[in-house]
C-alpha positions as CSV (number, residue, x, y, z in Angstrom):
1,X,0.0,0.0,0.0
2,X,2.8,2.3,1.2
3,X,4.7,2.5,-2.5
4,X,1.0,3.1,-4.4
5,X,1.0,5.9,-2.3
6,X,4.4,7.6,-3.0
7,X,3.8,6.7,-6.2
8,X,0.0,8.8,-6.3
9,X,2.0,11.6,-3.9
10,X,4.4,11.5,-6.7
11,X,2.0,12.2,-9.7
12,X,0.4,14.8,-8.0
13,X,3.7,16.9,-7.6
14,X,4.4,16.4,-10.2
15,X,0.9,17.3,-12.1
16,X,1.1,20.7,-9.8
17,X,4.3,21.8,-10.6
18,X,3.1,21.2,-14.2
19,X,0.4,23.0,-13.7
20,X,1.9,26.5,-11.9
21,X,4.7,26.2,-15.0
22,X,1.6,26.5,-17.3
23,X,-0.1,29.6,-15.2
24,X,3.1,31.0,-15.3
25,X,4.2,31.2,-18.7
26,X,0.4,32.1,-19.3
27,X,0.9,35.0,-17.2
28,X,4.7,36.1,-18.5
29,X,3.2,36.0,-21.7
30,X,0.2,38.3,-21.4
31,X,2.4,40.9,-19.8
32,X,5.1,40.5,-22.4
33,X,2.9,40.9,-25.2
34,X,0.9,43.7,-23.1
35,X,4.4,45.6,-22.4
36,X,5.3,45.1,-26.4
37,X,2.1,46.4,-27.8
38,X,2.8,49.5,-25.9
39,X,6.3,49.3,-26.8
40,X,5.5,48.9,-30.6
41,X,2.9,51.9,-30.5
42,X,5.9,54.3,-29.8
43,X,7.3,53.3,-32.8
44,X,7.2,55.8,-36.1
45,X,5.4,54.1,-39.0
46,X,6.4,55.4,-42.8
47,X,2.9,55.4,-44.3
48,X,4.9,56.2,-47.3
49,X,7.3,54.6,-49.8
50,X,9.8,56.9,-51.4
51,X,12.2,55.4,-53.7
52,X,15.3,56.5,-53.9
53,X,17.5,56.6,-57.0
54,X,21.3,56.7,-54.7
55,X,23.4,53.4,-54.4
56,X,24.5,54.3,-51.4
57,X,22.9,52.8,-48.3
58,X,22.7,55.4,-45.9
59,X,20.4,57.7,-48.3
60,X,17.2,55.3,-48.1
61,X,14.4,55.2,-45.9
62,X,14.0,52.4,-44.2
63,X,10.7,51.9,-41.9
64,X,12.5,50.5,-38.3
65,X,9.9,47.4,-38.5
66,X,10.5,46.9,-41.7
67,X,14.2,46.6,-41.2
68,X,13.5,43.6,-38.4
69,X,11.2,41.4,-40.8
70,X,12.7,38.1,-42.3
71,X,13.9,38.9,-45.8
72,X,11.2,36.6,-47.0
73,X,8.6,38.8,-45.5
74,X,10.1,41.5,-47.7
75,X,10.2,39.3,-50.5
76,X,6.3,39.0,-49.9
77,X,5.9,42.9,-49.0
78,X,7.9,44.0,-52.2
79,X,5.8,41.8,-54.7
80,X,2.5,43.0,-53.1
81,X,3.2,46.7,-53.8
């Protein structure tokens, strides 16, 4: 009887420590998104898209979110336009 029970004991620790790691990366990640919405919103947004006609890289605008997508998002982005 006595090893059914450690065994039960066991399971339930185990289930509950399981359980308060789910709540808390529930929890971290509602405040993380919460913190980087509000983050985000401070950002400047180009509305517009001026080419320019330079070769050199310092003379183009570049939208800051823009510049963090995956190049194949801007693969995606450039044939949409």
């Amino acid at each position: 009887m006595k090893p059914k029970l450690n065994n039960l004991i066991t399971l339930l620790l185990i289930l509950g420590t399981f359980a308060f790691m789910m709540e808390a990366q529930e929890r971290v990640s509602s405040f993380a998104q919460k913190e980087l919405s509000e983050w985000a919103s401070l950002l400047p947004v180009n509305s517009t898209n001026q080419t320019q006609d330079s070769l050199e890289q310092y003379s183009h605008n570049t939208s800051l979110l823009y510049s963090f997508l995956s190049e194949d998002s801007k693969k995606v982005n450039s044939v949409n336009n």
